[in-house]
C-alpha positions in Angstrom: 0.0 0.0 0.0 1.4 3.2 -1.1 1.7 5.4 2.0 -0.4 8.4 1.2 -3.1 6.1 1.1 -1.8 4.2 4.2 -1.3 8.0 6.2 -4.9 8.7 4.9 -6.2 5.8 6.0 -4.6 6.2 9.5 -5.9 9.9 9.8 -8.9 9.2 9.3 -9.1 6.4 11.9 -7.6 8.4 14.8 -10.3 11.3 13.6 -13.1 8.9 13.7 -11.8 7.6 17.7 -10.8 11.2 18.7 -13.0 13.4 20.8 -14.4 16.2 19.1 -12.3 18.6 21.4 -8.4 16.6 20.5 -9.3 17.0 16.5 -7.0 19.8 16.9 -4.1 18.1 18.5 -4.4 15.1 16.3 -4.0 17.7 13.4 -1.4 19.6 14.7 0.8 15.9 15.6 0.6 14.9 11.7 1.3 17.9 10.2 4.4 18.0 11.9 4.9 14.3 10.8 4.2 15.4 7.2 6.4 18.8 8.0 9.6 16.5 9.1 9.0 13.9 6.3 9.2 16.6 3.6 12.4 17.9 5.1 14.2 14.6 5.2 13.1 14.3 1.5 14.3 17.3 0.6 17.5 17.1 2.4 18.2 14.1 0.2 17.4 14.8 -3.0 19.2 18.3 -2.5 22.7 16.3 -2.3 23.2 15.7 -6.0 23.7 12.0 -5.1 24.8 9.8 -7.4 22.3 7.1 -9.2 23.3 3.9 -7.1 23.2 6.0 -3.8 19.3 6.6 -5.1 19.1 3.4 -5.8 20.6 1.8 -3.0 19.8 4.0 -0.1 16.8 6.6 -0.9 14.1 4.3 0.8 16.5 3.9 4.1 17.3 7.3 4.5 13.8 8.9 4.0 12.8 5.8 7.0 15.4 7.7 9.0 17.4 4.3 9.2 20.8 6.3 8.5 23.0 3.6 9.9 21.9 1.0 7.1 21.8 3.7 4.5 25.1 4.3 4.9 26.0 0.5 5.4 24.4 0.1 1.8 26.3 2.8 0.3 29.4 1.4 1.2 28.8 -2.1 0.5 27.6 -1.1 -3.1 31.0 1.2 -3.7 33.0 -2.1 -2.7 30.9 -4.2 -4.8 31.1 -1.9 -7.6 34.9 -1.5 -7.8 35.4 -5.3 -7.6 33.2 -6.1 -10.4 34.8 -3.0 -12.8 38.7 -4.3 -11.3 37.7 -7.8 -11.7 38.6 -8.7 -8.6 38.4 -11.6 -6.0 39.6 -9.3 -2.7 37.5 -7.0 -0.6 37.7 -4.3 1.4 40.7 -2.1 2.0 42.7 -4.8 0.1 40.4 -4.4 -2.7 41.0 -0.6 -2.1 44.9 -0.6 -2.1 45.1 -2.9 -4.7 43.0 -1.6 -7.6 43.5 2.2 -7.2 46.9 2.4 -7.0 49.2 3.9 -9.8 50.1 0.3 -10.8 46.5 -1.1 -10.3 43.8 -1.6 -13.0 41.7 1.0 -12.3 42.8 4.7 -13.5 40.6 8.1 -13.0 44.6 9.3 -14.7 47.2 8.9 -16.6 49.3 8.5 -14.0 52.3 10.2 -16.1 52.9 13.4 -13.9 53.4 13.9 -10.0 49.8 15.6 -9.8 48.3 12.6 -11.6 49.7 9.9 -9.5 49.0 12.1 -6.2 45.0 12.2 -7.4 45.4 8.5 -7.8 47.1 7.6 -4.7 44.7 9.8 -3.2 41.6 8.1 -4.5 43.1 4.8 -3.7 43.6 6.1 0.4 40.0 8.0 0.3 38.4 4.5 -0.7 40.5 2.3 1.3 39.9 4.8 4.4 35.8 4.5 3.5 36.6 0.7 4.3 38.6 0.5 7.1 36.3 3.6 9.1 33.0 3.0 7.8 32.3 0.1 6.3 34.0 -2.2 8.9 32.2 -0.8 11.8 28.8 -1.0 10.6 29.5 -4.3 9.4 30.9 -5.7 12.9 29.3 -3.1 15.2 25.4 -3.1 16.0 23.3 -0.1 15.3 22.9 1.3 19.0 26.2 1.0 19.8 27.4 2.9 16.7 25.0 5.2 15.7 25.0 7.6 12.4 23.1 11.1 12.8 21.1 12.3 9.8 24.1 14.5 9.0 26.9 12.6 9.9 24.7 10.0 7.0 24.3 12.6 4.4 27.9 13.4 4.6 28.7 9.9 4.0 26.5 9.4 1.3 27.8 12.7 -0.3 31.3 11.5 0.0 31.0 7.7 -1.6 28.7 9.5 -3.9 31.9 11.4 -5.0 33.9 8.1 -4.6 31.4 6.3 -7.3 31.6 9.4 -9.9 35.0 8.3 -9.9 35.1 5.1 -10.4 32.4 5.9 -13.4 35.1 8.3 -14.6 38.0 5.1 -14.3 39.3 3.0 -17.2 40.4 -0.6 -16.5 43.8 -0.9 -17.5 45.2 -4.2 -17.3 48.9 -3.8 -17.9 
């Protein structure tokens, strides 16, 4: 059920079991449901995030469930360069591996020392999303690591960034 109709169908209920004189605080309660749900929405489709974050994460984040959104992310960023490095490691050996200057994947030529420093840096950026984001939320439960709404978008921005890359990468197989 589509959840327009489901909040319909809810407001209507508590309208038909609320005294005539709580209408107004029954009103006042879901507009600021349907206030807060609007801003969450908007706050995530103002980020410019990239297609598989959408894809991926949209339906977590706008259920407030930022840890998982974020756990999502990651694992689709580590999925994603192991499939376009054709790869058999995982993680920040994945990472280290594929991105560096003699790896298969290349967002440069890797000819002068600005082009092998973006490189190197892409390579620690993605190996660092690993080893301090998705390790914990992969070993550590949700209350005892929780991710705030903006601590998540952040997150999502930044692998968001890390995934235009890779799109932007050419396997190179030497």
């Amino acid at each position: 059920m589509e959840s327009d109709i489901r909040n319909q169908q809810l407001l209507d209920f508590l309208n038909l079991i609320t005294p005539e004189n709580k209408k107004n605080d029954v009103d006042q309660i879901v507009n600021k449901v349907v206030k807060n749900k609007s801003q969450i929405n908007s706050d995530f489709n103002n980020r410019n995030l990239h297609s598989e974050i959408h894809k991926h994460c949209s339906k977590l984040y706008k259920q407030c469930n930022y840890f998982h959104a974020v756990f999502e992310a990651v694992k689709t960023y580590n999925k994603l360069v192991k499939e376009k490095a054709k790869s058999n490691k995982d993680g920040v050996a994945l990472m280290m591996e594929a991105w560096t200057t003699n790896g298969v994947l290349k967002v440069t030529s890797c000819q002068t020392d600005t082009d092998k420093n973006i490189q190197e840096g892409i390579k620690f950026l993605s190996a660092g999303l690993m080893q301090a984001i998705r390790n914990p939320t992969a070993h550590e439960p949700a209350l005892d690591w929780p991710i705030s709404k903006e601590d998540c978008l952040d997150m999502l921005s930044f692998i968001s960034y890390l995934l235009r890359q890779l799109d932007k990468s050419t396997y190179y197989n030497q």
